[in-house]
N, C-alpha and C positions, 0 to 999 in steps of 0.2 A: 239890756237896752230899755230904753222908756218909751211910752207912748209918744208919740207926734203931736197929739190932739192937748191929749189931759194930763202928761206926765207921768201916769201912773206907771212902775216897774216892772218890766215883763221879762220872760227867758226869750230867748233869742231863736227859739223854736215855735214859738206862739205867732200865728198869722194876726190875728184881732185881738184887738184889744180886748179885758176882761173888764173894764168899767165901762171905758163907750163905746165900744166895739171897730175902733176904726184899725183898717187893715194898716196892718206892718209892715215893711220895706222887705219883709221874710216872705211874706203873703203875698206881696205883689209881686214877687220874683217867681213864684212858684206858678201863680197864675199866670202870665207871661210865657214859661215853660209849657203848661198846658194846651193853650191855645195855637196851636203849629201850622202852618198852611195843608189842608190836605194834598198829596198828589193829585192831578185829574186821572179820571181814564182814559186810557188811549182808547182811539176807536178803532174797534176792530174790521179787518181786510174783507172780513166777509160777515153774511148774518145766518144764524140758523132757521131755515125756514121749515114750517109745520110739514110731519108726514102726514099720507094721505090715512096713515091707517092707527086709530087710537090706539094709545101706550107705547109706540114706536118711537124711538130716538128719531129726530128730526133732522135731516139730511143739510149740507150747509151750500148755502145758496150763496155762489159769488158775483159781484157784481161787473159786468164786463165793461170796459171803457172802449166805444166804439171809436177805429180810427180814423182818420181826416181820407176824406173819398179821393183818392188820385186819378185827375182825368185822363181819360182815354189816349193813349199815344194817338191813334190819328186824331183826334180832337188838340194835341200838341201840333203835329206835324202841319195840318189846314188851316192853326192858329199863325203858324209861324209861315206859313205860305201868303198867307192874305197882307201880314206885316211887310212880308217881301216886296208883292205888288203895289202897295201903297208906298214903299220909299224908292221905288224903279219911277214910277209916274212921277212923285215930285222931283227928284233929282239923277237920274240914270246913270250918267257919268260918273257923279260921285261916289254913286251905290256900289258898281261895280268894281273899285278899287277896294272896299272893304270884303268882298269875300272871303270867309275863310273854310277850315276844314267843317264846322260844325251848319254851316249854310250852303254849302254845295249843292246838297239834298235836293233846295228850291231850285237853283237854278237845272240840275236834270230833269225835273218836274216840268221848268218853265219849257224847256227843248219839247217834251211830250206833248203838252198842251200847246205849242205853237203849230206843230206839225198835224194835230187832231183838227185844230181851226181852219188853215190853211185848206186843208180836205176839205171841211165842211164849207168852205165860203164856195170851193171850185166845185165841190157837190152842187149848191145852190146854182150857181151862176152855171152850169150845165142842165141844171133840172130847167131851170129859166126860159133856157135857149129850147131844149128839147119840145118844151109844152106849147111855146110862141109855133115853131115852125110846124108842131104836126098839129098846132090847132087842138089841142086836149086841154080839159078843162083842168086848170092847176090841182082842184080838190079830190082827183081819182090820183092821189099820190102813191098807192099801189102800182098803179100800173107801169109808172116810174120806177119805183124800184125791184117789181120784180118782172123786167119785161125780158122779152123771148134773150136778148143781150146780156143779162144781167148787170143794169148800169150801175147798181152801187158798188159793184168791183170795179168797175172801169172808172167811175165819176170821185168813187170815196179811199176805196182801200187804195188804188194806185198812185193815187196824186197822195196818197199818205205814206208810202212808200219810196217814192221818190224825193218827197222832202227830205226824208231821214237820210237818205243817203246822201243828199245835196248838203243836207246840215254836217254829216259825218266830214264828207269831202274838207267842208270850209274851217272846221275844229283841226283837221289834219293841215289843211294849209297854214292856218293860224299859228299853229303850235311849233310849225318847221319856220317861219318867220321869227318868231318868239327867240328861238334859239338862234338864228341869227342876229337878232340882239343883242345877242348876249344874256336874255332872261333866264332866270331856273326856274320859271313853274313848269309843272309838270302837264301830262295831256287830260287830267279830268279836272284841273285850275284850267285847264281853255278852256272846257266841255260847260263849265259853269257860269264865268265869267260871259260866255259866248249865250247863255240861254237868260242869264238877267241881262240883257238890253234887248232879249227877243218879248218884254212887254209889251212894248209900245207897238211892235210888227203883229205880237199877238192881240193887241185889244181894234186895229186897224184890218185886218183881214175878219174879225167876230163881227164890226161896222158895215164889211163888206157881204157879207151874209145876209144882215137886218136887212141895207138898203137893198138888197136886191129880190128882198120879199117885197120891200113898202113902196120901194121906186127905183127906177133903173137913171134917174138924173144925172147924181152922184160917183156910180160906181164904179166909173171905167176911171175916173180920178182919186177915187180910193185905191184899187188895185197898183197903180200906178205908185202911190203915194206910200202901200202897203212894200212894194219891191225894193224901193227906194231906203225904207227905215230898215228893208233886211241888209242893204247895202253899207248903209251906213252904222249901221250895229258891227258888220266884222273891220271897221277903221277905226270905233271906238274899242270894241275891244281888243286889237293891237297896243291903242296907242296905253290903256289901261295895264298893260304888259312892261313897259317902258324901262328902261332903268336908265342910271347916268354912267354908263359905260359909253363913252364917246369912239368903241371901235366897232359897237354893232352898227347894224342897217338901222336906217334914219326908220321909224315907223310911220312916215310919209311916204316913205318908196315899198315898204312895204305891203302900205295896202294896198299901192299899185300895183304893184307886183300879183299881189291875190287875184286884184282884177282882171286882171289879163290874162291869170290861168284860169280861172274860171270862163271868160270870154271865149277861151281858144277850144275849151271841153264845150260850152254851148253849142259854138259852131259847128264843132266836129260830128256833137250826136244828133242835132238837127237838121 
């Protein structure tokens, strides 16, 4: 072969040339081959970290990837309770037709905390009355509750007792209506269904509490008002039961229907 530059003759093994020295098409192939990408190094999973004691092999320290903190089930459970409450107050009706199995939960919740308020309002409005007519100064609250009678059995746990069973009654009346229907939900689809419309009864009897520390104006129209939405809590949730089977009972005759068995048990034990 020849030089590129000067011509002059070269063997085909010579990288530069021997007159001007410019690299040969041998030469730069060689070089090319040479220069190769290195591998990187992979980084290793762990590092060795120093023993505590000279000339000791150094023990291998790995680095732990801490995982994502999973909140609290009841921090779930009070998350999803509060969400409950907040779409009962804007829309009730519409609410209650979406329950399913995964939100039951709130509405047995909601049944507890109605029946715990109820107590506590009738607690209040008894502590009320008791301290007006014996003349005791509302602030010796002791002597209220732990008097010769023991009122907070009489005033709290009984009247919380008796809801539950008056609530049990009206899920059992609910659910034997339901089935005249013609519905298939079952009795703890009433039990739920029946405790999300008990918001509004429960945020109306918690009202009836306040005003009956702050002022007695009000509250014999709240109570009123409080009965009333438990009333109408078991004809919404009937009608939320509904289906279009045109051979069950109308769920107009059925709430009536409720009403009048419950009327007839009033009478009866009063």
């Amino acid at each position: 072969m020849f030089c590129t530059h000067c011509g002059q003759p070269l063997s085909d093994s010579v990288k530069f040339c021997t007159s001007c020295g410019t690299k040969t098409p041998s030469g730069e192939t060689a070089a090319a081959s040479e220069v190769q990408p290195q591998p990187q190094p992979q980084q290793p999973l762990y590092q060795e970290a120093p023993s505590e004691h000279s000339g000791e092999q150094g023990a291998f320290a790995y680095t732990a990837v801490p995982a994502p903190s999973q909140p609290h089930p009841a921090a779930v459970i009070l998350k999803k309770y509060w969400e409950f409450i907040l779409d009962n107050f804007k829309a009730p009706a519409r609410r209650s037709e979406k329950v399913n199995e995964t939100e039951k939960i709130n509405g047995f919740i909601q049944l507890g905390v109605m029946s715990i308020l109820f107590a506590f309002a009738y607690f209040i409005i008894e502590g009320n009355l008791f301290y007006l007519n014996a003349g005791i100064d509302l602030s010796d609250f002791e002597e209220y509750l732990y008097g010769d009678t023991n009122r907070f059995t009489e005033h709290f746990f009984k009247p919380f007792i008796y809801f539950v069973i008056v609530a049990a009654v009206m899920i059992g009346l609910i659910f034997l209506v339901s089935k005249w229907m013609k519905a298939t939900h079952s009795i703890l689809d009433t039990a739920a269904r029946f405790g999300s419309f008990l918001v509004i009864p429960s945020a109306i009897f918690l009202l009836v509490a306040i005003f009956k520390v702050i002022s007695n104006d009000i509250t014999s129209y709240l109570v009123v008002l409080g009965f009333l939405s438990i009333a109408a809590s078991v004809g919404f949730t009937i009608y939320s039961m509904r289906t279009e089977d045109s051979k069950g009972i109308d769920p107009f005759y059925g709430t009536l229907l409720i009403y009048f068995v419950v009327i007839v048990i009033l009478f009866g034990v009063l």
